[in-house]
DRENDREN-32242 format. One record per residue (C-alpha): x, y, z. Coordinates in nm, 3 decimals. Layout:
N
+---------+---------+---------+
|      xx |      yy |      zz |
+---------+---------+---------+
|       X |       Y |       Z |
...
+---------+---------+---------+
***
This chain:
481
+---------+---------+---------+
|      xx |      yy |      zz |
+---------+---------+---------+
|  10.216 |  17.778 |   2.459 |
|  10.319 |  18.144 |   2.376 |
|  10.566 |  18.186 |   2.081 |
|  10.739 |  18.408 |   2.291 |
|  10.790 |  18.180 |   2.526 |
|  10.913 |  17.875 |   2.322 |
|  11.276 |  17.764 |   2.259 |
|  11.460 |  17.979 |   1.986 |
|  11.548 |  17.668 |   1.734 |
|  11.956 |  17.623 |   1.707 |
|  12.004 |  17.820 |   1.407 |
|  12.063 |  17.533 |   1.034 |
|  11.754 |  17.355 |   1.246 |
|  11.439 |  17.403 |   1.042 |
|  11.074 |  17.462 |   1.254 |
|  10.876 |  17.175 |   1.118 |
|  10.536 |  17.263 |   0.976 |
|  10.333 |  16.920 |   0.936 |
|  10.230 |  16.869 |   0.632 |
|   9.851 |  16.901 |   0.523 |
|   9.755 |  16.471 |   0.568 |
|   9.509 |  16.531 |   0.258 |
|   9.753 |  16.645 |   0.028 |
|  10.036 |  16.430 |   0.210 |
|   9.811 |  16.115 |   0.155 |
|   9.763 |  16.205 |  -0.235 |
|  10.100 |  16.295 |  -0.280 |
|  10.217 |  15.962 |  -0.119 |
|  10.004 |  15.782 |  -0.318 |
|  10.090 |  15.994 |  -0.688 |
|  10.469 |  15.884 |  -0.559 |
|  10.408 |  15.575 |  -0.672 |
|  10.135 |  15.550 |  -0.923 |
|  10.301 |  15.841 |  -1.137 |
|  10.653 |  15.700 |  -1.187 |
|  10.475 |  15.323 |  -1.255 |
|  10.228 |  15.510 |  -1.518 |
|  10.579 |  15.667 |  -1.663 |
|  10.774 |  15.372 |  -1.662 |
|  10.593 |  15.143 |  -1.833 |
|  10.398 |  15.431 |  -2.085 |
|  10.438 |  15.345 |  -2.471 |
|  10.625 |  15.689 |  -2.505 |
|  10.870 |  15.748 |  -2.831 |
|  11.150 |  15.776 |  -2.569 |
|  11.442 |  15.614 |  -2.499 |
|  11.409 |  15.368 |  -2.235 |
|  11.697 |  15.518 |  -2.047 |
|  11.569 |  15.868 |  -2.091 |
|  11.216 |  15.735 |  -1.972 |
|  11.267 |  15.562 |  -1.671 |
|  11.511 |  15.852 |  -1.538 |
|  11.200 |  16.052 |  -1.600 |
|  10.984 |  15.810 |  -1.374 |
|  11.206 |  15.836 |  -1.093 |
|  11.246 |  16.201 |  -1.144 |
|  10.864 |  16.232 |  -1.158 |
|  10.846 |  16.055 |  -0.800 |
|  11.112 |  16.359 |  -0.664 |
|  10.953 |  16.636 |  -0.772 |
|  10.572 |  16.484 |  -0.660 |
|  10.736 |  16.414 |  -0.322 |
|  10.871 |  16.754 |  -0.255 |
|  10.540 |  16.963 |  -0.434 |
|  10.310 |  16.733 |  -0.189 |
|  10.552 |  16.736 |   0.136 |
|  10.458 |  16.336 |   0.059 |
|  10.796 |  16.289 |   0.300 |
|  11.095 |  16.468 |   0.422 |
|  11.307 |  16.625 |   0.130 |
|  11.626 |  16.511 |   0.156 |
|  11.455 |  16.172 |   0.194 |
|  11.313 |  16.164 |  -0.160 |
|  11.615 |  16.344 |  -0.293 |
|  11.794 |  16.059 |  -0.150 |
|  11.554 |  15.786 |  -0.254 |
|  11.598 |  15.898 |  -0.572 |
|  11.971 |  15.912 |  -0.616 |
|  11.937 |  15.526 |  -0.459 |
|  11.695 |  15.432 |  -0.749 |
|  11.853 |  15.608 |  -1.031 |
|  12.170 |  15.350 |  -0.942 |
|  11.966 |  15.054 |  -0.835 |
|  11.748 |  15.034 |  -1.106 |
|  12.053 |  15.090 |  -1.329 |
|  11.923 |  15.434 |  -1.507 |
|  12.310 |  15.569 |  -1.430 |
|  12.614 |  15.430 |  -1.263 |
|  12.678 |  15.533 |  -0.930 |
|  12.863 |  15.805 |  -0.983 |
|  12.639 |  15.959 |  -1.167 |
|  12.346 |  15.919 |  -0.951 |
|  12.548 |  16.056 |  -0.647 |
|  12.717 |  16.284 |  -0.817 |
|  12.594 |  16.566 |  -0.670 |
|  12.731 |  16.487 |  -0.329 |
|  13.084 |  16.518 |  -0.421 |
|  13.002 |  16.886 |  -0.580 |
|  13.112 |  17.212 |  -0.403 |
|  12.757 |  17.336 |  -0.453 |
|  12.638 |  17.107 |  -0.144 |
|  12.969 |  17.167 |   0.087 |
|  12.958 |  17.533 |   0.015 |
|  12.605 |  17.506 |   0.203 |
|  12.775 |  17.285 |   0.488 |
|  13.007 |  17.582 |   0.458 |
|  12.735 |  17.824 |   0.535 |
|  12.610 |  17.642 |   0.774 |
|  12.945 |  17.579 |   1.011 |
|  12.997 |  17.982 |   0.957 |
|  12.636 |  18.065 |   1.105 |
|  12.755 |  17.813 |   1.370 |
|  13.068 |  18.055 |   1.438 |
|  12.815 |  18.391 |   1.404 |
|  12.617 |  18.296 |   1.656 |
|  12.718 |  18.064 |   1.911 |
|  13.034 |  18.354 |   1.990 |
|  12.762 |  18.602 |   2.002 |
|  12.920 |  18.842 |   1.765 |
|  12.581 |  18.809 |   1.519 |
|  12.400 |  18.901 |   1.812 |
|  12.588 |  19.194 |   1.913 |
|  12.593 |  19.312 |   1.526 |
|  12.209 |  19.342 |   1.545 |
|  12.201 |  19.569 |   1.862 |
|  12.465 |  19.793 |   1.753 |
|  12.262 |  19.879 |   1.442 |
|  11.972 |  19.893 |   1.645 |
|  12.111 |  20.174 |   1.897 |
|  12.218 |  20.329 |   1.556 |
|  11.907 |  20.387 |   1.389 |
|  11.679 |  20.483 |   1.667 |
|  11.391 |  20.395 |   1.903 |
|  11.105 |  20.487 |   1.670 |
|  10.907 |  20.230 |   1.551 |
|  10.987 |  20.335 |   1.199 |
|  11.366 |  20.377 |   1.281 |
|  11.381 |  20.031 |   1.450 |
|  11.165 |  19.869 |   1.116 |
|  11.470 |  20.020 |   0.888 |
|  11.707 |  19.878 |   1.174 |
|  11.555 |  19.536 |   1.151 |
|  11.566 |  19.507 |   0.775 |
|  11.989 |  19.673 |   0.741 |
|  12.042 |  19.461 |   1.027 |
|  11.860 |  19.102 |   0.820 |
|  12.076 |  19.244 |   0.525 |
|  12.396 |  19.302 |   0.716 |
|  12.363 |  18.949 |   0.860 |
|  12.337 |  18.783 |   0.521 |
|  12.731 |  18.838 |   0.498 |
|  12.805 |  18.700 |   0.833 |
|  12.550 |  18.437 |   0.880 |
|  12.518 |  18.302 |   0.468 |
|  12.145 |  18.126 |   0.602 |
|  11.814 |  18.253 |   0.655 |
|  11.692 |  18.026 |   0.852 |
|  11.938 |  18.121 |   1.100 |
|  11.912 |  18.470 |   1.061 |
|  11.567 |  18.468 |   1.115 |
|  11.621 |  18.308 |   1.435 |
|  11.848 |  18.559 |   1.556 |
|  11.624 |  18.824 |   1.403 |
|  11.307 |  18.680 |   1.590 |
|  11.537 |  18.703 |   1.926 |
|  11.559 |  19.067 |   1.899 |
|  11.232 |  19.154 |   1.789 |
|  11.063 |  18.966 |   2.026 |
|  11.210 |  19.176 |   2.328 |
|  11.170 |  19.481 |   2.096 |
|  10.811 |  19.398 |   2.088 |
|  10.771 |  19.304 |   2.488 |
|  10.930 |  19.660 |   2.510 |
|  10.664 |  19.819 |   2.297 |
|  10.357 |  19.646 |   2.507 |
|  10.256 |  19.539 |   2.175 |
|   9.970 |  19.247 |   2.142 |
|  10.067 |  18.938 |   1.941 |
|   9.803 |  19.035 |   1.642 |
|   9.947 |  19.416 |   1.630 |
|  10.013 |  19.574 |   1.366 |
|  10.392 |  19.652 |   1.558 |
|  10.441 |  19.266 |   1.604 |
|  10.331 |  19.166 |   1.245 |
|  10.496 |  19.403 |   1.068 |
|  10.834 |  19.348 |   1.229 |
|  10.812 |  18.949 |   1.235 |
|  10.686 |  18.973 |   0.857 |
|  10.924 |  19.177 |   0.723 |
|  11.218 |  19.052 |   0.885 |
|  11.142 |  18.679 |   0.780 |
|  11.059 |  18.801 |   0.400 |
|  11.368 |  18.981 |   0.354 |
|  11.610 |  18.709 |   0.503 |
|  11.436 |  18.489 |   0.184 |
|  11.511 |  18.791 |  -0.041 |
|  11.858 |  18.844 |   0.070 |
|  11.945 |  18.518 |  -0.018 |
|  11.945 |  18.541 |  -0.352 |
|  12.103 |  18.869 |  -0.409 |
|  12.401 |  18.710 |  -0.200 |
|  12.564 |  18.402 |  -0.235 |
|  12.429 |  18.271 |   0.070 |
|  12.099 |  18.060 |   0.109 |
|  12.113 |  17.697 |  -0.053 |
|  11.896 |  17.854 |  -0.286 |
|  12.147 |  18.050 |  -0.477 |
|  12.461 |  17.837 |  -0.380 |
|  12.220 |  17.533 |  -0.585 |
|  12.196 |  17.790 |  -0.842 |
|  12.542 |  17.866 |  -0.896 |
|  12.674 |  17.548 |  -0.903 |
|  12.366 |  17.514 |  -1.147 |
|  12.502 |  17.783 |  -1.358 |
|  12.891 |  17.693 |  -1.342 |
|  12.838 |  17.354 |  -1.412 |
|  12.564 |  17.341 |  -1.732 |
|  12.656 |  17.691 |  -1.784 |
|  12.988 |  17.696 |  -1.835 |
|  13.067 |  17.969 |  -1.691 |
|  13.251 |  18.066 |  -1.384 |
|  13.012 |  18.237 |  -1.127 |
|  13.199 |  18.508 |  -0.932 |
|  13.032 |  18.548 |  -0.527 |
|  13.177 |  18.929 |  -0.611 |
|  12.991 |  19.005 |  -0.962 |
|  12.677 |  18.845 |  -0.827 |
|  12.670 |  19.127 |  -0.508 |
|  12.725 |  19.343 |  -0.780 |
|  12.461 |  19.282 |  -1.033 |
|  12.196 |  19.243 |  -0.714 |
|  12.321 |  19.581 |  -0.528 |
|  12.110 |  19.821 |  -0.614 |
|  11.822 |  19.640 |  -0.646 |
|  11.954 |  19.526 |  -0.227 |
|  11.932 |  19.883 |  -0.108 |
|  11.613 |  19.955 |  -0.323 |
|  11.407 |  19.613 |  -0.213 |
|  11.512 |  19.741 |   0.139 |
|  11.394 |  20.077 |   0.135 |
|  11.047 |  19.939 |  -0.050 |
|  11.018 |  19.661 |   0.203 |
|  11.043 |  19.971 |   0.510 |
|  10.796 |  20.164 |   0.294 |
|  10.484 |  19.915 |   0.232 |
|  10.533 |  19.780 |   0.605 |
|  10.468 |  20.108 |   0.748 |
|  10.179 |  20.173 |   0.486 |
|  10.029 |  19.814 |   0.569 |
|  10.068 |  19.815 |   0.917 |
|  10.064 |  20.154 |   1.067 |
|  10.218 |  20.119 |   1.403 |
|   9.995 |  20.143 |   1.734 |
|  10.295 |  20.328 |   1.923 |
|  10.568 |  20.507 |   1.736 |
|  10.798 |  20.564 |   2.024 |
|  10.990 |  20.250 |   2.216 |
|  10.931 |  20.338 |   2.611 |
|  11.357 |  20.291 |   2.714 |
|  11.429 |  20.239 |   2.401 |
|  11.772 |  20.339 |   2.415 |
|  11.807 |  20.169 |   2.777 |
|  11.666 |  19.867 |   2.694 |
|  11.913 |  19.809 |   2.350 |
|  12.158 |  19.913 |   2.603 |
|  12.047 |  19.747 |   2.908 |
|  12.108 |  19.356 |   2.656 |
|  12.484 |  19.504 |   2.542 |
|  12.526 |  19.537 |   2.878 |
|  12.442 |  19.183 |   2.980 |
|  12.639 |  19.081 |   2.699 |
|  12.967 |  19.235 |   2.851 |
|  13.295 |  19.335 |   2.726 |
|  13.354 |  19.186 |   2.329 |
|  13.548 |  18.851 |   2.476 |
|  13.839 |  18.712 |   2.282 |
|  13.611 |  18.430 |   2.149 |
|  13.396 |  18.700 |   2.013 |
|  13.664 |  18.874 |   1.870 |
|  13.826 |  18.634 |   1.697 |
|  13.519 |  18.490 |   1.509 |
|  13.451 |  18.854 |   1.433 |
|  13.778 |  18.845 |   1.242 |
|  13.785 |  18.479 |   1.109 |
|  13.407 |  18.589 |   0.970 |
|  13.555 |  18.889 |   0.824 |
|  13.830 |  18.731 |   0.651 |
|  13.592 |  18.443 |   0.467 |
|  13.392 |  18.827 |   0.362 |
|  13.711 |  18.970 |   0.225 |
|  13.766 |  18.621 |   0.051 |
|  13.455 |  18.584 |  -0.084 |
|  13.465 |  18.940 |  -0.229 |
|  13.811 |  18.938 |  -0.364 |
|  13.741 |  18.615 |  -0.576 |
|  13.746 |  18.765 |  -0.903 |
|  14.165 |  18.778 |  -0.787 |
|  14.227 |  18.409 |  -0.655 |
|  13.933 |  18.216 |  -0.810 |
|  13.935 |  18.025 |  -0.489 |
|  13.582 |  17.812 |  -0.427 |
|  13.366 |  17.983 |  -0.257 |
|  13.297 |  17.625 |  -0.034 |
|  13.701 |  17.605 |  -0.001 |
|  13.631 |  17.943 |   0.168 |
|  13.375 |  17.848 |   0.399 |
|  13.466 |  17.549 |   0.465 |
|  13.775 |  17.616 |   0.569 |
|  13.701 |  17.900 |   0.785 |
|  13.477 |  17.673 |   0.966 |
|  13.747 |  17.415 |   1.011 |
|  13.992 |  17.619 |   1.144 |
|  13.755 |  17.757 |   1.378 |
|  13.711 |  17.414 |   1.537 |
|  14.075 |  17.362 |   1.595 |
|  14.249 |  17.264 |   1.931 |
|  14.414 |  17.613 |   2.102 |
|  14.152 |  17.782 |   1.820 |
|  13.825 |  17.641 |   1.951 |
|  13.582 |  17.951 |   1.833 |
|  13.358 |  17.678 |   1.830 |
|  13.385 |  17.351 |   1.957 |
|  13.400 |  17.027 |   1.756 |
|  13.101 |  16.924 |   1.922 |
|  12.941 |  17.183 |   1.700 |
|  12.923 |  16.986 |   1.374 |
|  12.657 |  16.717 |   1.609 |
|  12.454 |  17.029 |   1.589 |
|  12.407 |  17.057 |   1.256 |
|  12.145 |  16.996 |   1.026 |
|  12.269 |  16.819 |   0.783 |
|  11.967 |  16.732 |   0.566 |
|  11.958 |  17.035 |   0.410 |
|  12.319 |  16.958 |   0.237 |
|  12.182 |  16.619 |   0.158 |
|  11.865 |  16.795 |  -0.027 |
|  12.104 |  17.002 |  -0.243 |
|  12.316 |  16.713 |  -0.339 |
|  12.023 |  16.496 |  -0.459 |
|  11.896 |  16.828 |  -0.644 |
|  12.269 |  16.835 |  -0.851 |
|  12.240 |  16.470 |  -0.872 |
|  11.870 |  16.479 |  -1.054 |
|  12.041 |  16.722 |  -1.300 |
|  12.322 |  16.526 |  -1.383 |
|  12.091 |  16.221 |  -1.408 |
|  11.897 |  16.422 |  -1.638 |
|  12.163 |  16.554 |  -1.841 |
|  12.352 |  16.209 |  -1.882 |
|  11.997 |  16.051 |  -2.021 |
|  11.931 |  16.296 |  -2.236 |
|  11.641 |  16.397 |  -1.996 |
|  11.693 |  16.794 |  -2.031 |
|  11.693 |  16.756 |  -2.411 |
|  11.374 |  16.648 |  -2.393 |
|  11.243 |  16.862 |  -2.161 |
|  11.402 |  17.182 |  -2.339 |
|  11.241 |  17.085 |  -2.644 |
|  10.896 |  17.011 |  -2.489 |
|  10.866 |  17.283 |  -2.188 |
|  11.103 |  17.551 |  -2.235 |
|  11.106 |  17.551 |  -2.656 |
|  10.777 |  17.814 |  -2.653 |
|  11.026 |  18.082 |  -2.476 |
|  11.282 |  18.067 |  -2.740 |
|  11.116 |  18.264 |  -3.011 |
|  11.040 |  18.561 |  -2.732 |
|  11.370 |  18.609 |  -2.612 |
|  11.551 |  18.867 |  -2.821 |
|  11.525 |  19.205 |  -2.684 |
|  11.598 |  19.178 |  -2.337 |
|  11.347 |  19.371 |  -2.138 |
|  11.081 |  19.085 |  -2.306 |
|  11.374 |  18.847 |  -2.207 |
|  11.384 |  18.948 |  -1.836 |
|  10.994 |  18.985 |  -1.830 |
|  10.941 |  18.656 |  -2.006 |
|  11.202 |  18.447 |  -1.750 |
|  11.100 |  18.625 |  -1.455 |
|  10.689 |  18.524 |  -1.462 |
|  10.764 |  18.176 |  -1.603 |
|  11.008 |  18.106 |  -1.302 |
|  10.785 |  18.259 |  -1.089 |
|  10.470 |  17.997 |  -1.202 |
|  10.750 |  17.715 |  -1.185 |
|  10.848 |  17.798 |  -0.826 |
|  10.485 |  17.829 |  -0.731 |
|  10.432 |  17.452 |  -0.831 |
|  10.735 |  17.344 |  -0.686 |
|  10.711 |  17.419 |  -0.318 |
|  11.065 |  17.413 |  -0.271 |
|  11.310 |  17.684 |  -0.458 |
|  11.589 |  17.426 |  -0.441 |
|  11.397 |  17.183 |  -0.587 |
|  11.292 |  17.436 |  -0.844 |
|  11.658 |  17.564 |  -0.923 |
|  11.759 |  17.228 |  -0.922 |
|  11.613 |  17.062 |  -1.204 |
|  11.520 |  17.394 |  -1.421 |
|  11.880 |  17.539 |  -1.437 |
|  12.015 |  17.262 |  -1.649 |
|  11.737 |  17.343 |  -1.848 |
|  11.803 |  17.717 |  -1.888 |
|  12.123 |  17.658 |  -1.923 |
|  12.023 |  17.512 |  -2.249 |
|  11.788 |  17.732 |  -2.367 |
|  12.065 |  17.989 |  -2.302 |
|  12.356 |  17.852 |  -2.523 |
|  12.076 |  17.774 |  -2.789 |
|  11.948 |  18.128 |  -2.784 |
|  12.244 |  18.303 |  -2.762 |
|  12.288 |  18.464 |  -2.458 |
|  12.529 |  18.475 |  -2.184 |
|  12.420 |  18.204 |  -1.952 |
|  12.529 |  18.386 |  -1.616 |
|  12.248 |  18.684 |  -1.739 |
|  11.967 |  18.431 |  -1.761 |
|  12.098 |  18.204 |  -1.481 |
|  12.063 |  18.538 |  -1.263 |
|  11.718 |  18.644 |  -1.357 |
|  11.593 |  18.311 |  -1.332 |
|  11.752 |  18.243 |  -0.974 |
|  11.625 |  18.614 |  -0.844 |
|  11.263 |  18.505 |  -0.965 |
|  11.266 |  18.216 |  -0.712 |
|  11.246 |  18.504 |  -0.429 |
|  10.937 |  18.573 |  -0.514 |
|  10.680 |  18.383 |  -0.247 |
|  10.309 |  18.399 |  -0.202 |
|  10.308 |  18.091 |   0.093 |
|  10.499 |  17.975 |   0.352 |
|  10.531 |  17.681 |   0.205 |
|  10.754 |  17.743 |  -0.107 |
|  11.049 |  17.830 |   0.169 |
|  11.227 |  17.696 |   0.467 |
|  11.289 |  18.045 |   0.587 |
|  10.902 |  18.200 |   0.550 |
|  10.792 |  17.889 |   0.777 |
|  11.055 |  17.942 |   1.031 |
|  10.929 |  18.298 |   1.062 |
|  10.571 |  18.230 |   1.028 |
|  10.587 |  17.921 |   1.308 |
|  10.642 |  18.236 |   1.576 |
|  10.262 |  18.298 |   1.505 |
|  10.287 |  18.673 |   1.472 |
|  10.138 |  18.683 |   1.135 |
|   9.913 |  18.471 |   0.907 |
|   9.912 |  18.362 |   0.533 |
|   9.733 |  18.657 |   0.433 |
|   9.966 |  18.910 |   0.530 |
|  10.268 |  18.663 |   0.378 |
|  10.044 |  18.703 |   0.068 |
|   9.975 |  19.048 |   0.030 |
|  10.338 |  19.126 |   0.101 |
|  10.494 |  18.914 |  -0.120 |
|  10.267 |  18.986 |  -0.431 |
|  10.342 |  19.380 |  -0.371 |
|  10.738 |  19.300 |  -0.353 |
|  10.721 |  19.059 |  -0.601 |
|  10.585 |  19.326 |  -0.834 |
|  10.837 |  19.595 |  -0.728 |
|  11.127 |  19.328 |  -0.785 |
|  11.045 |  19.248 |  -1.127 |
|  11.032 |  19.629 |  -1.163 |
|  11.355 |  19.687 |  -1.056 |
|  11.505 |  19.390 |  -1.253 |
|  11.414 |  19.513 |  -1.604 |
|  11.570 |  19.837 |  -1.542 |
|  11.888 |  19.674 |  -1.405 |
|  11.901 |  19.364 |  -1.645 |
|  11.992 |  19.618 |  -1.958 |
|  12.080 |  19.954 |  -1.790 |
|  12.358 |  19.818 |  -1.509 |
|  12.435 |  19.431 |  -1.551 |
|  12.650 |  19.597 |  -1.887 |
|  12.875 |  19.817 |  -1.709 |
|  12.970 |  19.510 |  -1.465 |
|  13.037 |  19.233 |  -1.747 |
|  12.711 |  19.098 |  -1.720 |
|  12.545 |  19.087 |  -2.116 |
|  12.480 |  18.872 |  -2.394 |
+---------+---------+---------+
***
């Protein structure tokens, strides 16, 4: 079947990509011999410390291999770390009753609001009719429009939905092919930004697992306002980079849109009058935006936030959405985050990320003094950690205890290296390593190479950017050692 012709997935739903059966197969198999070999090992460890290890090391194989779903294994392992009595319950469920995993559910009943009312939809074509019908014009409008969305709809999953909506009759109106330089470049760059977005905003679970990460091993509080801060101008520089190499890369067949202008119009007009439903999510959305950024004032949760936008959005006379709504959701995703905090607790509780800081992370700690070898050194080495860890919550889940560590034992603030290590986990090479790039690469409108060569260029470019903000702006905003 056409991708253009398949069912747009309800946005929090995640396009399954089967896993390879090869790899699968191994990885089901390591799942078990691994955290056997660990448990019973004559290592100098404590045997509390080693068998939280084992069942850690049967996790992490689970989600590298894709061995099973991974909220399964995240929950598999909270279940053993109890039954086998590693940790008391609490403890090994303890991430589920942290505001890191309900400011996700938060996220996710917010996108519900965005675009069920249709006011994420409208957004998009507004901009659109803004920027212009060139092909050019309606690239930039794509990627303002992905980053404009990040605010109202905190997932990019979902935003890549709603993205691949658009462009989709955007590219019917251009008569462009499915291998096109027009459709690739517009399905390519709009699915690699949502992933970038995410972590210059508190939005993805990717950064909301990080700053819980942060807050809670940290110490520190973690302010949704000084993080779009200390990622802003690197936000408006990725975006203009991201325009640049697309049109470089893939030079469009047809510059001009044939009725543009009518057809943007032409779907507003379909879309009729703003309704009162639309309005008022409009304004419930804007208010969680105004919360969010004023937190520095009432140090209110970010999750309280969401969360409690999303309730009241549910309620009877209210009713932006219905109650029905919260059947929609995907709720694994929450549950993956959760057993993510939970492995870190585990870890910290057994003395796990002692170990592990003295064994994995102790060759960093001479090299981080001046901080542009600082920011180079944590940026590459999360970058090779995410790349063997296919998922970046997994990856931000059980390292940011860890450099956490590292950072109270060095000396520096533990928000500056929370950040650069957190913004390195946006840089992908396969669709693999996020939810988001396989969304947007199930449409079929480009292939691994092109998610390859794009991400290495931006990759590059973001680091680039980072070293000059890490010491030349993060100062003047609070952010140093």
């Amino acid at each position: 079947m056409d991708a253009a012709a398949q069912p747009s997935p309800t946005p929090g739903e995640t396009l399954e990509q089967p896993a390879n059966p090869t790899i699968a197969a191994i990885g089901q198999f390591l799942c078990v011999a691994l955290p056997v070999i660990i448990w019973f090992a004559p290592l100098n460890l404590e045997p509390q410390t080693q068998h939280a290890f084992a069942i850690v090391a049967f996790m992490v194989v689970a989600w590298i291999t894709q061995a099973m779903d991974y909220a399964l294994a995240g929950f598999i392992g909270c279940f053993l770390f109890w039954a086998l009595g590693v940790v008391r319950f609490p403890v090994a469920f303890s991430g589920f009753a942290n505001d890191t995993s309900w400011f996700l559910f938060g996220a996710l009943l917010i996108g519900a609001i965005a675009t069920r009312s249709g006011v994420a939809r409208r957004l998009a074509y507004i901009v659109m009719l803004r920027v212009g019908i060139t092909y050019p014009r309606i690239l930039l409008g794509l990627i303002i429009t992905d980053f404009l969305l990040t605010f109202v709809v905190p997932s990019g999953i979902a935003r890549v939905v709603i993205m691949a909506a658009i462009a989709l009759g955007l590219i019917e109106a251009f008569g462009a092919a499915r291998g096109s330089n027009v459709a690739r470049g517009m399905f390519l760059i709009l699915t690699y930004t949502a992933n970038i977005f995410d972590k210059m905003i508190i939005a993805g679970a990717g950064s909301i697992t990080a700053r819980g990460g942060i807050e809670k091993y940290g110490g520190v509080e973690v302010l949704w306002s000084q993080w779009f801060l200390a990622f802003l101008p690197c936000s408006i520089l990725t975006l203009v980079a991201a325009w640049w190499f697309t049109l470089k890369l893939y030079p469009p067949e047809q510059v001009g849109l044939a009725g543009g202008y009518e057809f943007l119009r032409e779907e507003l007009r379909k879309m009729g009058p703003l309704a009162p439903r639309e309005r008022n999510a409009a304004l419930l959305i804007l208010a969680a935006i105004v919360l969010w950024l004023t937190d520095f004032i009432h140090h209110i949760s970010p999750a309280v936030i969401g969360i409690g936008v999303g309730l009241f959005a549910m309620l009877p006379r209210i009713e932006i959405i219905e109650p029905q709504e919260m059947r929609r959701l995907n709720y694994m995703p929450v549950f993956f985050v959760a057993a993510a905090v939970s492995m870190g607790t585990v870890m910290e509780a057994t003395k796990g990320i002692e170990v592990l800081t003295q064994h994995v992370l102790a060759w960093m700690q001479p090299l981080l003094g001046n901080i542009v070898v600082t920011t180079t050194v944590m940026y590459w080495t999360a970058f090779l950690y995410h790349f063997l860890l296919a998922s970046e919550i997994s990856m931000l889940g059980t390292s940011m205890p860890l450099v956490m560590d590292l950072a109270k034992t060095s000396g520096f603030n533990p928000l500056q290296l929370g950040l650069i290590w957190t913004f390195a986990a946006g840089g992908k090479l396969f669709a693999y390593q996020s939810g988001v790039l396989i969304v947007g690469y199930s449409y079929g409108y480009f292939d691994a190479r092109d998610l390859l060569r794009m991400g290495a260029l931006l990759t590059v470019i973001e680091f680039l950017i980072l070293v000059l903000l890490v010491p030349l702006w993060w100062p003047l905003i609070g952010i140093s050692s």
